[in-house]
Every structure is written in structure tokens, then in C-alpha cells.
LOFI-211990 format. One line per 10 residues: number of its first residue (from 0); their letters; for each residue x, y, z of C-alpha. Coordinates in steps of 0.2 Angstrom, whole numbers, plus 5000, padded with zeros to 4 digits. Layout:
% residues N
NUM = A = X:Y:Z; ...
% end
This chain:
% residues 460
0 = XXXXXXXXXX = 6147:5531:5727; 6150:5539:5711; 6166:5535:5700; 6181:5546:5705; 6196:5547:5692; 6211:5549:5703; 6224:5555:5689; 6233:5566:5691; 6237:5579:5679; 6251:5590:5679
10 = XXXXXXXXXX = 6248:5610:5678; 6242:5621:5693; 6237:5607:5704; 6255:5598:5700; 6269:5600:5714; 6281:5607:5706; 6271:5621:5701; 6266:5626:5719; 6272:5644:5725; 6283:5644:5740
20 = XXXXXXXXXX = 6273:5649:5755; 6274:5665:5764; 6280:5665:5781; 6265:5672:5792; 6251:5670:5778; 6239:5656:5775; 6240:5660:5757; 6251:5657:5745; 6245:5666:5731; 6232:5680:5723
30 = XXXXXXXXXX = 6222:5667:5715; 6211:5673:5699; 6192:5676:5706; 6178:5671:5698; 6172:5686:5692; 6188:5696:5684; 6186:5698:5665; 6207:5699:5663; 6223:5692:5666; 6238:5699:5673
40 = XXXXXXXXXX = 6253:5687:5671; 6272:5690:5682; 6284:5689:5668; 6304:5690:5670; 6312:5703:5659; 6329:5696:5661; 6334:5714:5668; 6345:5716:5685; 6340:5727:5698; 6356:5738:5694
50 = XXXXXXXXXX = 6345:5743:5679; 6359:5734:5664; 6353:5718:5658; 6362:5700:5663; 6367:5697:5647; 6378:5716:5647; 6392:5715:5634; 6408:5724:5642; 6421:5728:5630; 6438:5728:5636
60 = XXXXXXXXXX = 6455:5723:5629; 6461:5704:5633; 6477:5709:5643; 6482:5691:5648; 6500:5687:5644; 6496:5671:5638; 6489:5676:5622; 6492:5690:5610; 6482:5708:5612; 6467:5707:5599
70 = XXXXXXXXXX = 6450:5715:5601; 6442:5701:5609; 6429:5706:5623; 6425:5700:5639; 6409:5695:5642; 6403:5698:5662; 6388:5688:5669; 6380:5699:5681; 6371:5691:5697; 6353:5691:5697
80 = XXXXXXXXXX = 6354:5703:5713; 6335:5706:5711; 6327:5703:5730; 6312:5694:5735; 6296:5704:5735; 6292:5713:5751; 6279:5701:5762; 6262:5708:5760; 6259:5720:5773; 6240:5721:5780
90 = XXXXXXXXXX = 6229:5736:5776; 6212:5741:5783; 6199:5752:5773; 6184:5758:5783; 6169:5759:5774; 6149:5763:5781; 6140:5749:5781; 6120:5752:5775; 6113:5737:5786; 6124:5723:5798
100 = XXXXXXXXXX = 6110:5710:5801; 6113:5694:5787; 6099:5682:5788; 6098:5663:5781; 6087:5650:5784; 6100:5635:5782; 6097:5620:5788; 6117:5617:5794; 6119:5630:5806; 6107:5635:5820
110 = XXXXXXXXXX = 6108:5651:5818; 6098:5663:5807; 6103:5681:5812; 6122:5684:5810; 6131:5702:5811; 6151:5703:5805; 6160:5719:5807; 6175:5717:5796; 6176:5709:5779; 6192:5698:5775
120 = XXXXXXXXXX = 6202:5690:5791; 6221:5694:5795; 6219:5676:5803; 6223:5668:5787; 6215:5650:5787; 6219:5643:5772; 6202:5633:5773; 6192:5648:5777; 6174:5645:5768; 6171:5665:5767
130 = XXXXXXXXXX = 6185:5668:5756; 6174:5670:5741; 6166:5683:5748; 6180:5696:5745; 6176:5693:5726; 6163:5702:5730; 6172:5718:5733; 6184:5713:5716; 6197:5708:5727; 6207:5689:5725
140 = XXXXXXXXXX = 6201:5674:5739; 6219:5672:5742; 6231:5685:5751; 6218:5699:5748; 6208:5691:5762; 6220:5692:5773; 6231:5707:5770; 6214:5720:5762; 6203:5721:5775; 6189:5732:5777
150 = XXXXXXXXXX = 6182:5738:5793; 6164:5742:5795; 6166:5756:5805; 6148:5763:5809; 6144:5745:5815; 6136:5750:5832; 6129:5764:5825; 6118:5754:5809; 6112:5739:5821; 6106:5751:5834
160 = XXXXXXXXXX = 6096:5756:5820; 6091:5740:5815; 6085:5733:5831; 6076:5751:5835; 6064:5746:5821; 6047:5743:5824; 6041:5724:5825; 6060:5718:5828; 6057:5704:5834; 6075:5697:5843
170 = XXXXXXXXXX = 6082:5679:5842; 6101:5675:5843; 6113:5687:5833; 6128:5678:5829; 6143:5686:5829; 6157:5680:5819; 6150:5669:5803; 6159:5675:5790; 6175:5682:5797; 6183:5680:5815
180 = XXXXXXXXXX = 6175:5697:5825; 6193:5695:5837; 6204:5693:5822; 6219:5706:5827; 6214:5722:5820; 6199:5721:5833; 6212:5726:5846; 6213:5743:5839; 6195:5745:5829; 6184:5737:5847
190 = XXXXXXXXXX = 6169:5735:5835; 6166:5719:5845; 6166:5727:5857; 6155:5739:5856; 6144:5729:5846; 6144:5716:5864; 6138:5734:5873; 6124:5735:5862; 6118:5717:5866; 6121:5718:5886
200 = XXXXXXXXXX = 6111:5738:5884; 6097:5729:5874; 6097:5714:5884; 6097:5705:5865; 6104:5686:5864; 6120:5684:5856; 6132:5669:5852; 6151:5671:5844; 6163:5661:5836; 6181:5663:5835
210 = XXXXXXXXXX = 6196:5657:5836; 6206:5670:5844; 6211:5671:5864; 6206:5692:5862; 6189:5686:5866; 6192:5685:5884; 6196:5705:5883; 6179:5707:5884; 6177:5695:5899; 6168:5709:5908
220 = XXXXXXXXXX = 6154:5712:5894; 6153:5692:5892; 6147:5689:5911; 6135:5700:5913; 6126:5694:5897; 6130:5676:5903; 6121:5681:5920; 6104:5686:5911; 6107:5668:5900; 6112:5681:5885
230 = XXXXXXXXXX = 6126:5674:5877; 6138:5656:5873; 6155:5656:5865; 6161:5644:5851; 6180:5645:5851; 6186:5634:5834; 6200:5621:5840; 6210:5615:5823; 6222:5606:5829; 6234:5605:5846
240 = XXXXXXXXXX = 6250:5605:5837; 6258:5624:5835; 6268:5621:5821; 6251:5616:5810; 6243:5630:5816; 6256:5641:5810; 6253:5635:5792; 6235:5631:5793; 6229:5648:5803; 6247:5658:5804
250 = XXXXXXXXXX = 6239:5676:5813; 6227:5664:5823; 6230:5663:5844; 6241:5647:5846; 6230:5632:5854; 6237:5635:5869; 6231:5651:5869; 6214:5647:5865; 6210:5634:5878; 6216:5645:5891
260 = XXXXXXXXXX = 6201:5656:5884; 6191:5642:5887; 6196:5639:5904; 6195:5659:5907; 6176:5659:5902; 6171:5646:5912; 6177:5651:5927; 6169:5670:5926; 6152:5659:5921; 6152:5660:5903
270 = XXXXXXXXXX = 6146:5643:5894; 6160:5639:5881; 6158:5627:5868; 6172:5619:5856; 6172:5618:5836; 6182:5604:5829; 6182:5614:5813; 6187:5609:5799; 6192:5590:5800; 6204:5587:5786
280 = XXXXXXXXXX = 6209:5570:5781; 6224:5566:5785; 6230:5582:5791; 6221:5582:5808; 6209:5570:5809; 6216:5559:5820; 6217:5575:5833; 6200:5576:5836; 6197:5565:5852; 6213:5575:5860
290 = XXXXXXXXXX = 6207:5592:5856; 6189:5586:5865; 6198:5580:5880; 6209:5595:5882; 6195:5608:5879; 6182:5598:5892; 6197:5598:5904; 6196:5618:5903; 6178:5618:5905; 6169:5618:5888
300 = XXXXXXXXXX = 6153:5609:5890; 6146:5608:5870; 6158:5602:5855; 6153:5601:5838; 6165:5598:5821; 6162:5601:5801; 6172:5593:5789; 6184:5602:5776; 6173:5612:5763; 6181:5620:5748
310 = XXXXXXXXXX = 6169:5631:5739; 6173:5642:5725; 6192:5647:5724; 6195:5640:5740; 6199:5624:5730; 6211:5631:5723; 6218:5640:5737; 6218:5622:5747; 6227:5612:5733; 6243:5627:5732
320 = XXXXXXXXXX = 6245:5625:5750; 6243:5607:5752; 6255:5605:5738; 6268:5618:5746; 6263:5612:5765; 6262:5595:5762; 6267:5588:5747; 6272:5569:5753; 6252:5566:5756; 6243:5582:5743
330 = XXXXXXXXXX = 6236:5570:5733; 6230:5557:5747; 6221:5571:5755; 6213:5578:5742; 6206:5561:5735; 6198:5557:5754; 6191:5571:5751; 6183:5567:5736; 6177:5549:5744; 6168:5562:5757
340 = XXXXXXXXXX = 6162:5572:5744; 6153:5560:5733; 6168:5561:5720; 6170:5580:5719; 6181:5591:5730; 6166:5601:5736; 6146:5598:5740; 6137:5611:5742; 6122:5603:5745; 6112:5605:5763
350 = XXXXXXXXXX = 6112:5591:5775; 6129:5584:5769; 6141:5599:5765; 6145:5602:5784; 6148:5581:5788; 6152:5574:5773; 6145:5557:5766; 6148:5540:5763; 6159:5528:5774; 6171:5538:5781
360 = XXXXXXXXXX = 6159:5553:5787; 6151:5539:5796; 6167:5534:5806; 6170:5553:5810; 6154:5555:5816; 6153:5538:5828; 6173:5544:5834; 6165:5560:5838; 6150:5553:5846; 6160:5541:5856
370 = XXXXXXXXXX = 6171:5556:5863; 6158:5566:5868; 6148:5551:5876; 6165:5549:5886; 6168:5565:5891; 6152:5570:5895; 6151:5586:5882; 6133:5590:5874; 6124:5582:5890; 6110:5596:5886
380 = XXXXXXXXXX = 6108:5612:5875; 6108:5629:5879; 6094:5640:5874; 6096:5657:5876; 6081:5668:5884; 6075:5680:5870; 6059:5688:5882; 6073:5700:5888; 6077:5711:5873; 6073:5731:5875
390 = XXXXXXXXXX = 6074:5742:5860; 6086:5754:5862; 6088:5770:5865; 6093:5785:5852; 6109:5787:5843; 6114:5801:5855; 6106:5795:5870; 6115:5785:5885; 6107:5769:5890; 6100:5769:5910
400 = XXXXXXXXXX = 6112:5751:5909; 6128:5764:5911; 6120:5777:5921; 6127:5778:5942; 6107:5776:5945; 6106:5759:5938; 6097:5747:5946; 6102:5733:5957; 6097:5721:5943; 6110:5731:5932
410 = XXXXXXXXXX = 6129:5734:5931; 6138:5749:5937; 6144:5760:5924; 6163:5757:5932; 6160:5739:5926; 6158:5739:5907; 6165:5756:5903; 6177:5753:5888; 6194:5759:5891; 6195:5769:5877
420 = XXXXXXXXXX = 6181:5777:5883; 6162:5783:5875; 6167:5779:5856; 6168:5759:5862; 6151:5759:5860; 6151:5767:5843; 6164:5759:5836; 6179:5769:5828; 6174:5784:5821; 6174:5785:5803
430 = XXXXXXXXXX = 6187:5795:5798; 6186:5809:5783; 6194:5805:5770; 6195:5787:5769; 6189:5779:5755; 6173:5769:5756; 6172:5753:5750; 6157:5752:5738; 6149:5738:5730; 6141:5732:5748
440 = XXXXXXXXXX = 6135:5713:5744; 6122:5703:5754; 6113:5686:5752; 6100:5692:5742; 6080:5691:5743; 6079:5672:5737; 6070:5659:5747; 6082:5644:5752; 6073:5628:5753; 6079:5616:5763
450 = XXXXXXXXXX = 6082:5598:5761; 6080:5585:5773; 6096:5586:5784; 6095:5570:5793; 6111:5576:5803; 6117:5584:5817; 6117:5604:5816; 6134:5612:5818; 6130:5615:5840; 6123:5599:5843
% end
């Protein structure tokens, strides 16, 4: 294992100069991204909000009785009545979106079609791995994620085109790999939603992951994929304790919540697996044999868990909440962390960025491979049927899925009708006059090669 130095120097990583956190955000600051070129620094002028400064000079005569009249002034401190800057309030700008299929051919995850419908998360997981992603669009990691959100909102639209292409060839489309497709803004835009419409008209195979109870909104959509063997739900489990979640993931449905979503989808026939996701040392490791009891007690039937990854400026991010959150055990964490990491706070390298190495990775793995043994999770794995799929129809042309004459095979329209009605099924119209996000990023052309992973994929 490679030497780590576990001084401690004092500056931005130092206690003492964590920002205060902020009630509802994961965040506690607009950290610098890594590719803005200036500097903007908060600096105190001393000035009131009455407009004089603290240090006005009065002059008035003395008229104490005590001493003779002279010219002498009195010299009024005036209270700093300056107030605390306004929470950040969360704003959503839609944008057209030139393509929504993102392919990788990873090693860690199982999946190498992914669709995401929003960019940022009002969730607000501190630990969130696609923060870095928002530099992209010149925006900070830190509260921008969370609070300047961007709303793809010709979603449906641009995958019907995409799977309409000839020589598509389907496999699973994951919905849900950057940013959470339920985070709260879906309740309003339905892009989910309509995206799940798609998948059930094309017959196409999809899986999710979130963390959000909204998801069994669409219990209606989820079934009837479930029935053709279409679809399974990852819900993320951090931890059972509500008071952590509300600093780790503040907007996120409460743990509670979340397992009653579990226990929702398995009773309507929907296969549900759990995501220990991330284990962090010392924060809620020692949770991850409850969460996998409680979630196969609702019904979940795979589980999986990654350890903490902190790519980027999510390192940063990490160490100002830790030090605000947490500072009796910051520095224990961050340096088990490092012991999992072969001496660095992050490894981005395949086959071990998801798990970790060294000692410890090898105790997390043999808990969770006891658990599971236990409880009887991951017994066998789902494959999902791809011989299905069915191009789809036009743009302006309604699918025979939602027609009255379906066939007994197919729903009745009544059943998966959106109750906002026909523009589920395209999203939220894009509005005139709204500014477009530009500067659309991607993964590139470049061809990942793949190391040997020699451990478990993240849905074993």
C-alpha cells in the first residue's frame, strides 16, 4: 500500500475555515471549477446596510453635567444590521437537447446505454459523482448543481428519433445515470414520464435508478413493462437514519419513504433492487447490513453498494461538508478513505473505483457478501428480454399501444394516459423565449479500454 502523509495542513481543508452549511442544500459552497480562468472573492467593505459606514463619526456636543461643554464628539458604533444572504432558490432552464442516448463501454456498471433528462439534481447529494458535469455548462459543482438546473425539454421527442433510426439495435436504456430522473422538478416537467411511455410503446428495455419515492407515480407505466419482462428499479438506500439523510441528500425522499417504494413495486410485480450507495467510512458504513435487512423485508430481491468516490471538485465539496457536518471525525474519514484509495482521496481507475482496495474493501465486500447470503438477495439475475422492441411510430403519429382497439396483448388507453394529458408523452413543451443552454457536452468518440475488473459489477 502506498505511503500516505496524514498531515494536516491548515487552509481550505482546515475546520475552522468550513462555510456554515445551508439548511435544505447538500452544498455548502460555489466551489471554483476546473475550467474557470478567474477569480471572484466576497469581500467585506465595512459598510452597514443603512448605507453609512460602522465607523460614522457623529458630531454632537458633550452635554453631561459632569464635565464642562467642549467640542468633544461622540462617536456611535452602529450594529452591523447587514442580514444573511437569501437561501438559494432553485431555477430550471430548458434547453433542446441534439441527441439523449450516452454510451460507455465501462467495465463498473452493466449498463452501456443511458438516457438523463435533466442536467444538475435538486436532490443535493453531497457525494454525488456527476457534479463535474455542471462545469461543463460553466457552472460551479457545488450549489449550482443543485439550485441551476436545466431541463431537457424535447427529451421524448429526440429518442423517438434516435430509436427510429435504421439498424438500432436495442439493449437496456438506463434511465438515471448522471442525475436522479425523480428528483423533484420531475413532478412538474413528467419527462420520465413520457420517456417510460416511449419504452412501454416501443416495447424497448429499460432499468432506473433513483432515490426518490415519485417513482412509484408511474406505477401504472412500470407494471406493464414489468409484465413483458421490460424493466427493474434500482432505488439508492444511504442510510436509515433521517437526520443523515438530511445533511447527506437534503431534497432526497426520506428512507422511509423510499422503502415504502420498494415495498410498492413489488407488490404491483415490479422487480426492485437496493443500492448501498455510497458507503462512507465511518459515516454509514456500519448501516449497510440494516438497510439490506429492511429493504428485503419490502421486497427487493437484488442489492448492490459502491464505495465513496470523489472525483474532480467533488473532493472538495466532500471535505467543506465533512468539516461543517462532521468535524469531531473529518480527518478519520477522509484518511480511511485514502487507506481505500491507495493513499489518494480518489482512484479513477477501472475495476477498483467502484469497491475500493486494500484490506478494508475486502471487509466491506465479505459483510456484504455475508448479508446477502443471509437474506437470500441476488439468488439470480434478471436479464431483460430485448427481442420485443418495435420502432416507433412518427413524431405526430399515435402509437396502436393507446388506441381503444389495442389488442388483448396491450393496455387499454384508460390505463397509461398521463394525467396531464397528450403532451406526457412529449415531455413539456418548449417554451418561446427561454433561453437555451448551449455548450451541450457528451462523452466523446474515444475508445475506453478496459482493465481487468476482477470484481463484482455495480448489479451483481
Amino acid at each position: 500500500m502506498a505511503r500516505t502523509d496524514h498531515s494536516f495542513p491548515a487552509g481550505s481543508g482546515s475546520p475552522a475555515a468550513a462555510p456554515a452549511a445551508l439548511r435544505g442544500r447538500g452544498a455548502v459552497t460555489n466551489v471554483r471549477h476546473r475550467f474557470q480562468r478567474d477569480d471572484r472573492v466576497q469581500v467585506d467593505d465595512g459598510w452597514s446596510s443603512s448605507g453609512l459606514p460602522a465607523d460614522f463619526v457623529d458630531s454632537v456636543p458633550d452635554n453631561s453635567s459632569d464635565f464642562p461643554r467642549t467640542d468633544a464628539t461622540v462617536i456611535p458604533i452602529l450594529p452591523d444590521t447587514r442580514c444573511a444572504p437569501p437561501a438559494p432558490k432553485t431555477t430550471v432552464t430548458a434547453e433542446e437537447a441534439r441527441k439523449m442516448l450516452s454510451r460507455n463501454d465501462s467495465p463498473d456498471i452493466p449498463f452501456d446505454v443511458a438516457v438523463n433528462p435533466y442536467r444538475g439534481c435538486e436532490h443535493g447529494c453531497v457525494y454525488c459523482y456527476a457534479r463535474p458535469t455542471h462545469s461543463y455548462l460553466g457552472y460551479s459543482p457545488g450549489l449550482d448543481f443543485e439550485t441551476r438546473l436545466v431541463a431537457k425539454a424535447n427529451a421524448v421527442q429526440a429518442l423517438r428519433a434516435e430509436l427510429s433510426r435504421p439498424g438500432y439495435k436495442p439493449s437496456p436504456i438506463n434511465i438515471g445515470s448522471a442525475t436522479d430522473a425523480y428528483q423533484p422538478i420531475e413532478r412538474d416537467w413528467r419527462l420520465t414520464r413520457g420517456l417510460l411511455e416511449l419504452m412501454l410503446e416501443t416495447r424497448h428495455p429499460v432499468t432506473i435508478v433513483t432515490k426518490n419515492a415519485l417513482v412509484a407515480r408511474d406505477l401504472d407505466l412500470l407494471a406493464a413493462l414489468a409484465e413483458q419482462n421490460l424493466v427493474v428499479v434500482y432505488i439508492s438506500i444511504t442510510t436509515l437514519d433521517a437526520g443523515m439523510a438530511r445533511t447527506l441528500e437534503p431534497r432526497a425522499a426520506a428512507p422511509w419513504r423510499r422503502l415504502e417504494a420498494v415495498r410498492s413495486l413489488t407488490d404491483a410485480g415490479v422487480p426492485v433492487g437496493v443500492l448501498v450507495a455510497p458507503v462512507i467510512p465511518f459515516i454509514n458504513d456500519e448501516s449497510m447490513e440494516h438497510i439490506l435487512q429492511e429493504s428485503k423485508a419490502a421486497g427487493a430481491h437484488y442489492a448492490s453498494y459502491t464505495v465513496l468516490r470523489l472525483p474532480w471538485e467533488v473532493k472538495t465539496l466532500f471535505e467543506d461538508w465533512l468539516h461543517a457536518h462532521y468535524p469531531d471525525r473529518a480527518q478519520r474519514v477522509l484518511h480511511r478513505i485514502e487507506d481505500l484509495r491507495n493513499g489518494r482521496r480518489n482512484d479513477p481507475n477501472f475495476g477498483s473505483r467502484m469497491r475500493g482496495t486494500g484490506i478494508w474493501a475486502d471487509l466491506l465486500r465479505q459483510r456484504f457478501a455475508v448479508a446477502t447470503r443471509k437474506l437470500g438477495l441476488n439468488r439470480h439475475r434478471l436479464a431483460l428480454d430485448c427481442d420485443r422492441f418495435q420502432p416507433p411510430s412518427g413524431p405526430g403519429a399515435s402509437s396502436p399501444l393507446f388506441d381503444a382497439g389495442a389488442t388483448s396483448s396491450g393496455p387499454a388507453s384508460s390505463d397509461f394516459l398521463s394525467p396531464v394529458g397528450a403532451q406526457a408523452s412529449s415531455g413539456v413543451p418548449f417554451p418561446a423565449g427561454l433561453p437555451a443552454v448551449s455548450g451541450a457536452y457528451g462523452r466523446g468518440a474515444r475508445q475506453l479500454r478496459a482493465v481487468a475488473a476482477g470484481q463484482l459489477s455495480l448489479f451483481d
